[in-house]
C-alpha positions as a Markdown table, in Angstrom:
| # | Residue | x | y | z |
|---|---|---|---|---|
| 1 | Unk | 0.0 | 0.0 | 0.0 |
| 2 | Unk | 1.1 | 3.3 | -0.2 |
| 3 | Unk | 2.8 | 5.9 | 1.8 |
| 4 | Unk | 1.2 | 7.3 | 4.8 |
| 5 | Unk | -1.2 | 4.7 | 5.6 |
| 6 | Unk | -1.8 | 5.9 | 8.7 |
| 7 | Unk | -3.6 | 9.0 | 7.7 |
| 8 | Unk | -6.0 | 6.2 | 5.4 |
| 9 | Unk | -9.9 | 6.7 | 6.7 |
| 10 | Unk | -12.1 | 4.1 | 5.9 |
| 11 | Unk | -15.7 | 5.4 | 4.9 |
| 12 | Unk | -19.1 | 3.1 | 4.3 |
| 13 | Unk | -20.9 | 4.8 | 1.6 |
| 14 | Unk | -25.1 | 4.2 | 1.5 |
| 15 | Unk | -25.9 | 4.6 | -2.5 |
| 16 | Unk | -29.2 | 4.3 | -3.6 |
| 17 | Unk | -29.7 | 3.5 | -7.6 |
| 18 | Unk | -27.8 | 0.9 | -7.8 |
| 19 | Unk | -29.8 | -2.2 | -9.7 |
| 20 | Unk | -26.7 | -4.4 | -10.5 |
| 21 | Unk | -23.6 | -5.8 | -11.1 |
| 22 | Unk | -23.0 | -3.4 | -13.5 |
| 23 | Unk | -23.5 | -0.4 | -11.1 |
| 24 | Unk | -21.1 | -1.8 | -8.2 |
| 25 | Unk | -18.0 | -1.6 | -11.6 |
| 26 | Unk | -19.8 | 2.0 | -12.1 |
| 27 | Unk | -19.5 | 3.0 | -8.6 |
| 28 | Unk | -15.9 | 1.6 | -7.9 |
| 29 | Unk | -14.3 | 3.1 | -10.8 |
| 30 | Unk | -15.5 | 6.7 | -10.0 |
| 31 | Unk | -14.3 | 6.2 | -6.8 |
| 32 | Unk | -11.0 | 4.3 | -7.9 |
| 33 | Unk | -10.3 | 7.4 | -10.2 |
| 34 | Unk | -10.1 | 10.3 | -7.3 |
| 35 | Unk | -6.4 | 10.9 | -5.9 |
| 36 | Unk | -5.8 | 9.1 | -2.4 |
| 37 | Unk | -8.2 | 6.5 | -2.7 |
| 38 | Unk | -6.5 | 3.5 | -2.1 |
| 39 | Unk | -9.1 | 0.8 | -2.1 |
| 40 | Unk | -12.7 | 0.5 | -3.0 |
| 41 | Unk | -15.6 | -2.7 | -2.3 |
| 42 | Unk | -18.4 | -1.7 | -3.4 |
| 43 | Unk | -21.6 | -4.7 | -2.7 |
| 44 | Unk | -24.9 | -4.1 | -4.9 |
| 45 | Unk | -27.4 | -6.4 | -2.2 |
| 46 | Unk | -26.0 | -3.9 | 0.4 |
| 47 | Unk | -26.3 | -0.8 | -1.7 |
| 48 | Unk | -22.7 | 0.3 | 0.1 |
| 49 | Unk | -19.4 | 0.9 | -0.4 |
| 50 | Unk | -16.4 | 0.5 | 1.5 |
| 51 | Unk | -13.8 | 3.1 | 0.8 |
| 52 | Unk | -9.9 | 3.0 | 2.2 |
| 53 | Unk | -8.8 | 6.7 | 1.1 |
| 54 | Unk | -6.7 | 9.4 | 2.4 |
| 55 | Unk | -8.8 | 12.6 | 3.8 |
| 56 | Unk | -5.8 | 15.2 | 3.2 |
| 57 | Unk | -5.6 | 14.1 | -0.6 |
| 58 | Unk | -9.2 | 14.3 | -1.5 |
| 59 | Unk | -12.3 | 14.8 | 1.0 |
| 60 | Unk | -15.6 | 13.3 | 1.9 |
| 61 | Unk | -17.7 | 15.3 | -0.1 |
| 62 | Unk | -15.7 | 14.5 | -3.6 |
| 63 | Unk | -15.8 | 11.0 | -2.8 |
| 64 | Unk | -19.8 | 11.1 | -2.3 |
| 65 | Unk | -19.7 | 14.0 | -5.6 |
| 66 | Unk | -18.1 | 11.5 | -7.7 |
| 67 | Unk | -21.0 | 8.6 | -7.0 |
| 68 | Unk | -23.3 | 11.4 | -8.0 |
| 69 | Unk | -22.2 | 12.2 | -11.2 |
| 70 | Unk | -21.4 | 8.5 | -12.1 |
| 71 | Unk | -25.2 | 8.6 | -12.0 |
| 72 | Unk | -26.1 | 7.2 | -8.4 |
| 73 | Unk | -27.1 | 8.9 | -5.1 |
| 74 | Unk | -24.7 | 9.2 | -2.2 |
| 75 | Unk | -27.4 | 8.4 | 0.6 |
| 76 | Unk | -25.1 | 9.0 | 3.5 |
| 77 | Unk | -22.0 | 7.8 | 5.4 |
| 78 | Unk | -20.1 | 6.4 | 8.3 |
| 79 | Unk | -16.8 | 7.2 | 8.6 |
| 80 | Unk | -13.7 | 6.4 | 11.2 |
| 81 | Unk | -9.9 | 6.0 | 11.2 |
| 82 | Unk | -8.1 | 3.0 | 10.4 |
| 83 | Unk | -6.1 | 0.8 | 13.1 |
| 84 | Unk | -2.8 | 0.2 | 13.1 |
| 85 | Unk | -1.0 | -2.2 | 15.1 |
């Protein structure tokens, strides 16, 4: 993984309009494309998304605009720092 893993954040992105496959590829290569994210899971029977990104390189609100635009709806989010041992 990259450099300064311990600033990485891990976010669980609700996205409504999601109605396959097809959408979770959608969503995770929006997300995939932003600087800093470093990891991206994205589950179409859960409607979520699992994000492992950097906060300082891009912030919460780009990672929920880019879901938008890729044509979905960023329903909301829970959000905490990763561990380290």
């Amino acid at each position: 993984m990259s450099q300064g893993v311990d600033r990485d954040h891990l976010v669980i992105i609700r996205i409504d309009g999601m109605h396959c496959h097809t959408c979770e590829r959608a969503v995770q290569n929006a997300l995939l494309n932003l600087p800093g994210v470093h990891e991206v899971e994205v589950d179409f029977p859960t409607k979520q998304a699992s994000v492992l990104y950097d906060q300082s390189a891009t912030p919460i609100k780009d990672l929920m605009q880019a879901i938008n635009d890729a044509g979905y709806t960023a329903a909301g989010f829970t959000q905490r720092q990763t561990a380290h041992s």
